[in-house]
N, C-alpha and C positions, 0 to 999 in steps of 0.2 A: 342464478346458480350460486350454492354457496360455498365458500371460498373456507369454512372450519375443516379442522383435522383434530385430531385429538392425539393423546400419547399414550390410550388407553387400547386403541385398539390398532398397534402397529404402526404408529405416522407421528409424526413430529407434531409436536405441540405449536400452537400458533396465538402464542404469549407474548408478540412484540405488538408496540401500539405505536401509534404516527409517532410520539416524541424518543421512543427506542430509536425507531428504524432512523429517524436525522442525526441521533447523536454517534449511533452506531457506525455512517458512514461518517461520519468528523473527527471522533475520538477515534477512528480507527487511521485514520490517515494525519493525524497532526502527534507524533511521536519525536525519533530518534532525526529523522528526515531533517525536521525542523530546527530541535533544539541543538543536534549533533551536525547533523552532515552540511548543515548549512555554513558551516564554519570554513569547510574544509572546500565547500564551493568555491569561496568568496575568495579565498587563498590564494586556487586554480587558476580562475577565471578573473579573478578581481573583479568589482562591485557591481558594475556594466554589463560585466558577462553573467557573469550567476543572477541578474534583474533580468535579462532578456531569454538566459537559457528557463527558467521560472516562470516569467511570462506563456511561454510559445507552448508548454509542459500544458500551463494550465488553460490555453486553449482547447489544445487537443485535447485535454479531459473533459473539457466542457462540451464536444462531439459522442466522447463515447460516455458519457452518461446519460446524454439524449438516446441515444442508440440504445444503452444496456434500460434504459426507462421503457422505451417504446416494446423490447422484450421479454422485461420481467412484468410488467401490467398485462399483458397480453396471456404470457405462460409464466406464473411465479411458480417457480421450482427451486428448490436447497443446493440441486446440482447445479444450475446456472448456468455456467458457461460451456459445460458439459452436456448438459442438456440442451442447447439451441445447437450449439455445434454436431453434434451426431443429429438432430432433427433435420436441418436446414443443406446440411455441407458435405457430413462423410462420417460414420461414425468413427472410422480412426481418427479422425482431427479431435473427434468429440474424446475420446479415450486420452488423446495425449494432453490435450488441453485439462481436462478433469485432475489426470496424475502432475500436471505442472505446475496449477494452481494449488493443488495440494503439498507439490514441495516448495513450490515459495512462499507459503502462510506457513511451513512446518519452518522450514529456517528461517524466517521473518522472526520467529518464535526464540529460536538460537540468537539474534542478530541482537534482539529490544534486551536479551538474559545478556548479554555480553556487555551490551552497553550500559545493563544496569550494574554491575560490576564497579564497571568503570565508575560510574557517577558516582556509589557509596564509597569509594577508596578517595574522595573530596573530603570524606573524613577519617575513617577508618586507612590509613594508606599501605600499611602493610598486612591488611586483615586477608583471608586466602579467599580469590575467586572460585572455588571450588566452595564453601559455603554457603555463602550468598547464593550463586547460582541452585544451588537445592531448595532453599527458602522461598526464592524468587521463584520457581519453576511450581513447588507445591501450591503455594498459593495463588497461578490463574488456574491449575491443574483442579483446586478446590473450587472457584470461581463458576467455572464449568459446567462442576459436576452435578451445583445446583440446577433449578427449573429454568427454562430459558428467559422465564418472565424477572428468575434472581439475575442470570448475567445481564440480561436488558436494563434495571437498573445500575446495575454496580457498572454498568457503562457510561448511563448515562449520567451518573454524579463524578464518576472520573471526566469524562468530555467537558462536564459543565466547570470542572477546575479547571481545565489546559485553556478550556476560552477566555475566561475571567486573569487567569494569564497572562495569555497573549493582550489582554486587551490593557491588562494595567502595563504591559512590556510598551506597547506601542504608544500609550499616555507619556511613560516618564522619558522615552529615548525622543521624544517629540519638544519634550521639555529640553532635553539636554542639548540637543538640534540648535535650539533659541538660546540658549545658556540661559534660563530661567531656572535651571537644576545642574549641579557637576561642573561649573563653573562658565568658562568660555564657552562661546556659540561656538559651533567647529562648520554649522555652514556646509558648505560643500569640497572643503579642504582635502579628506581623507578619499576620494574621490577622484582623484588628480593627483595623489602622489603616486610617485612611481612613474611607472607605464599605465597607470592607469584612466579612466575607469576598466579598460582593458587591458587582462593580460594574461599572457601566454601561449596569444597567439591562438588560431583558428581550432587548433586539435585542443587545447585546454575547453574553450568553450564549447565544444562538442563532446568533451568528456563530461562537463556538469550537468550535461540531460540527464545521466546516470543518477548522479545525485536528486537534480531534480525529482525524475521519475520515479525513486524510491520513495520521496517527501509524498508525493500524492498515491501512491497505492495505497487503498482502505476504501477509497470512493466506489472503487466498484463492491464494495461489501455489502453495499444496498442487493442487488441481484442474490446474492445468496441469502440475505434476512428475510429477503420476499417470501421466501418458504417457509417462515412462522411469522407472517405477520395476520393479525386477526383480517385488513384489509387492504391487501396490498394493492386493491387497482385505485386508491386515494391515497394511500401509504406514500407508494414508491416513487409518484409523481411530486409528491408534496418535500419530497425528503431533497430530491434530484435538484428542483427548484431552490430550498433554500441550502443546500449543503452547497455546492459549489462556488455560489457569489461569497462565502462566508471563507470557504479557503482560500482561494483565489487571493482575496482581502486580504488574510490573513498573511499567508503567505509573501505576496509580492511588498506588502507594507511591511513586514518583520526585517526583508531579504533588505530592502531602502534602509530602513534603520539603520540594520548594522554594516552594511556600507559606510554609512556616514560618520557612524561611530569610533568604527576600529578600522584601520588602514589594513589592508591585507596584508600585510608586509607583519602584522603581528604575530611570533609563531604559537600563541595560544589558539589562533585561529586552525591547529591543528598541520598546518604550513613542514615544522620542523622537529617535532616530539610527539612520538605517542604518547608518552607518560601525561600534557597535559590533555588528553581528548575531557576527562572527565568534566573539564569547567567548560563549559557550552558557552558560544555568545552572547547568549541569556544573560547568563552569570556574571562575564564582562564585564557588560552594558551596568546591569546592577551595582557594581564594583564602582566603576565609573562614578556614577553618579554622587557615590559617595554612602549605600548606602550594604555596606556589610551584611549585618544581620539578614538584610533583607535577601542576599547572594544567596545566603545556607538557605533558606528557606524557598527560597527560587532551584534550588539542587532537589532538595526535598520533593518539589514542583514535578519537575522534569525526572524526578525517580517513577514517580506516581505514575504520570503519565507515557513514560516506555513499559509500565508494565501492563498498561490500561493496551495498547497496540499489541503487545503482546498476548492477553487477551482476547482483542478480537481476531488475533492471527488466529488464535486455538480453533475460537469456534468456528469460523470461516472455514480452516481448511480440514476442520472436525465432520462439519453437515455433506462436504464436497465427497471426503471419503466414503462417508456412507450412504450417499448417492451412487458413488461407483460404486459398490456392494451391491445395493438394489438392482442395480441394470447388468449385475453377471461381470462389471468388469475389474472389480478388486475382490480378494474372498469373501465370504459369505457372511463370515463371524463378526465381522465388521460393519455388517446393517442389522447387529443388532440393538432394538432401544432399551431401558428399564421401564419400569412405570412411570415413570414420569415425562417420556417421552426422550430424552437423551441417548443418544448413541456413545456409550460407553466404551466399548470396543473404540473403536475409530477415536475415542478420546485419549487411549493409554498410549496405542501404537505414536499419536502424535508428538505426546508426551517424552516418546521414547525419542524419538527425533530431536527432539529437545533440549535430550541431553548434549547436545555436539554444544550447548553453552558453553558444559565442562572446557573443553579446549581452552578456555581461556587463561584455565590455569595451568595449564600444559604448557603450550607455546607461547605463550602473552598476550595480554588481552587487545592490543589495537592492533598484531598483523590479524587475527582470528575475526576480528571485528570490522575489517578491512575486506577481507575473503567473505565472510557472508554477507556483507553490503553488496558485492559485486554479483555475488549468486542471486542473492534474491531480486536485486535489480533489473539482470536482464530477463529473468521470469515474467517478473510485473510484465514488460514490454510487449511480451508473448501472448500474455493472455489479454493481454487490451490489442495487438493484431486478432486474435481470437475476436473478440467483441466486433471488431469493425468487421470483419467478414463475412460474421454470423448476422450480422443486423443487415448487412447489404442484400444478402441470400433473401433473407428469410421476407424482409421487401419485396423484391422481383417475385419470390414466387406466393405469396399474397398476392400481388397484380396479374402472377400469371393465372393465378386460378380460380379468378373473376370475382373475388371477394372487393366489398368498398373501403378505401381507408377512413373514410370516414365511422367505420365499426370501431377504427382500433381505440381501446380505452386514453392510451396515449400515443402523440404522433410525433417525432424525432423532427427540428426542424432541419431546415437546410440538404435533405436527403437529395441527391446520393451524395454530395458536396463532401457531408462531413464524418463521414466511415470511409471515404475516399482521401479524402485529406490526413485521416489520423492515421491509416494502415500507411503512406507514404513516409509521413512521420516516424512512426515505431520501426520502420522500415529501414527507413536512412539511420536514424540514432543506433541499431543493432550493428551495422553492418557498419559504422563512422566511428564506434564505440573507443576501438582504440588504434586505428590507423596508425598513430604514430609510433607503435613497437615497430612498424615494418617501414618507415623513412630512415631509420639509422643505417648505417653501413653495414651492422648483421642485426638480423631478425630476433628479439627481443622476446624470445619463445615463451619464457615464465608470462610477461604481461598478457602475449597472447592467451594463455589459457586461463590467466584470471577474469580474464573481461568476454572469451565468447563460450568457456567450456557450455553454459548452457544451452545453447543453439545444437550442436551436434547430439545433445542427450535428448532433447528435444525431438529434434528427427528421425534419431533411433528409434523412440517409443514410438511414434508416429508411424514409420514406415513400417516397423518391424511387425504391429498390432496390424498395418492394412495387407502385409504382404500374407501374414497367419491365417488372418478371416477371408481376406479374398473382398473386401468390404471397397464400393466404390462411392464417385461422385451422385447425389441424390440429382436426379432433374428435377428443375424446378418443380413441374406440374405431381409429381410426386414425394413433394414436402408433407410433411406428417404437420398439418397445420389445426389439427384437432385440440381441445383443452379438456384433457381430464377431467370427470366429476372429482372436487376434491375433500366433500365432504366423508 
């Protein structure tokens, strides 16, 4: 069967090729997470906690990307999570799940504008985020609006900087480690000061999943590439395999580092001023070492690649909207493509969403930058319970209706273990999120509603869409386990 589509006759173009679709899920998830919020982990949690709350993160992603593998190789679709969800589970899950992932790639979008703000004010310091944020916004809104095979590029050469990055980041702070660079060994000193490697106690480290969990959303952007990729049932396995061991890496080696480095107790680590969020621990580290020039161009770096995430927010939650268009559950005007295969429509409206960057010259850029961290955070979590659900469903009733797994292109290992494991996970982390507004002697209402307002909007859509349609639970033996012709 063959797997082309064209953008000639209605259907998205299928312009990505195995080295897109790996970089597409890397550069999409090695942004702000990293360079920024990592700072602000370490602070919290002190070096011990943000290494283990990072760890445990990137196990469970390494579940549901088995999971979301085994059901994008099977059914690749642009909808993704929308589409397995209404197949396997209920199509109002499918419906809310669709519009949520679509607003946390739409504010992910606001969050990487905000933070790029922030970073160019490392030189420009009194230049107006109101600016910037138009500049920054037109130019992934251009990115875009090219062939999917021009954003697959211009991803993949932003991706292949943030690696080359990280990788010279974790060379020179490895050096600085041994005092071979920046002077003194520092060893494992900055680790031990304080209360640490731990600190703040059980509810700090269970608030840096937040952070964590932001660091790694992009991973699942593989599922939604699936639906231009020339061959997604070698694509999306090959991507799965090496994208994960390479964050992971990446990650938990960067988070060690700057442990070692900068004591938490530093407040550039984002601890006690928004004003400095804009110098990342990145920059730091590089400071450190001794090597200046190198700082500005390490800013430069991390400019690049928050707009590169930002980016893939677009297209991501660009292809999903006009998925819901298709299946009747967003307007109509909105699955429309051009010639060239792009969903136009669904690209401005994103656009428009976009704009809530602006606030950052309204109210100030690190509480605005602080409030869409937390939005889009508990989204992520949402939609990776979405994934674990939808792959457990759609298992059971694969067995239930006598089909062999041995058909399936790709096979999730450790099943049911590991959709069971991560939904417990995304579970606990939602609802642990921020316990500690309500330990105080009065209930701490503002935190409350930064940290779960997404949950209740969540549900709304959810319930309100299944009580409308009258839409129930699918039994298994009635799963829509069919694969489209997609040519």
């Amino acid at each position: 069967m063959s797997n082309k589509k064209t953008g000639t006759d209605g259907r998205l173009n299928p312009g990505l090729k195995a080295r897109h679709m790996t970089m597409i899920a890397l550069g999409g998830s090695i942004g702000t997470g990293l360079f920024l919020a990592s700072g602000g982990a370490i602070a919290s949690a002190g070096p011990g906690g943000a290494l283990l709350a990072y760890a445990a993160v990137g196990i469970m992603v390494y579940f549901l990307m088995t999971s979301l593998g085994e059901l994008a190789t099977y059914l690749p679709d642009s909808g993704s999570f929308e589409t397995y969800a209404s197949r396997f589970v209920d199509p109002s899950l499918g419906f809310a799940m669709g519009w949520n992932f679509w607003y946390n790639w739409a504010i992910t979008i606001a969050a990487e504008l905000s933070a790029a703000t922030l970073i160019i004010k490392y030189w420009f310091p009194n230049s107006p985020s109101l600016l910037w944020s138009v500049l920054f916004l037109a130019l992934i809104l251009g990115l875009n609006i090219l062939s999917v095979k021009g954003y697959g590029e211009s991803e993949y050469w932003f991706a292949t900087i943030k690696i080359a990055v990280v990788i010279i980041f974790l060379v020179v702070g490895v050096l600085m480690i041994f005092g071979i660079m920046g002077g003194e060994a520092v060893g494992f000193s900055n680790f031990t000061i304080g209360d640490g490697p731990f600190h703040g106690g059980f509810f700090a480290f269970l608030g840096v999943f937040m952070a964590a969990g932001f660091s790694f959303q992009g991973t699942e952007m593989v599922g939604v590439a699936a639906g231009e990729s020339n061959n997604p049932r070698e694509h999306v396995p090959r991507a799965i395999r090496q994208v994960f061991w390479r964050i992971l890496l990446f990650y938990i080696l960067a988070i060690l580092v700057i442990g070692l480095l900068i004591p938490y107790t530093n407040p550039n680590l984002l601890k006690s001023g928004l004003e400095s969020i804009g110098v990342s621990p990145f920059t730091l580290v590089f400071e450190k070492a001794g090597l200046a020039f190198a700082a500005s161009v390490m800013n430069a770096v991390i400019l690049s690649s928050v707009l590169s995430a930002g980016n893939s927010g677009m297209y991501a939650s660009s292809r999903v909207l006009y998925s819901l268009a298709l299946r009747g559950k967003a307007p109509k005007f909105l699955g429309k493509l051009n010639r060239r295969g792009i969903p136009v429509n669904a690209l401005l409206l994103t656009t428009l969403v976009g704009m809530l960057a602006f606030l950052a010259s309204l109210f100030g850029d690190g509480v605005v930058y602080n409030w869409l961290l937390n939005a889009s955070g508990m989204c992520g979590f949402i939609t990776w319970l979405g994934i674990a659900i939808s792959h457990y469903r759609f298992r059971r009733a694969y067995m239930a209706q006598g089909r062999d797994l041995n058909d399936l292109p790709y096979k999730a290992r450790w099943f049911p273990f590991g959709p069971i494991f991560a939904f417990i996970l995304c579970f606990i982390v939602i609802l642990g999120q921020n316990l500690s507004a309500f330990s105080g002697e009065t209930i701490d209402w503002y935190g409350v509603i930064v940290s779960y307002i997404s949950v209740p909007l969540f549900l709304l859509v959810w319930l309100g869409y299944k009580w409308t349609k009258k839409s129930k639970l699918i039994p298994l033996d009635k799963c829509d386990l069919e694969v489209p012709d997609q040519r």
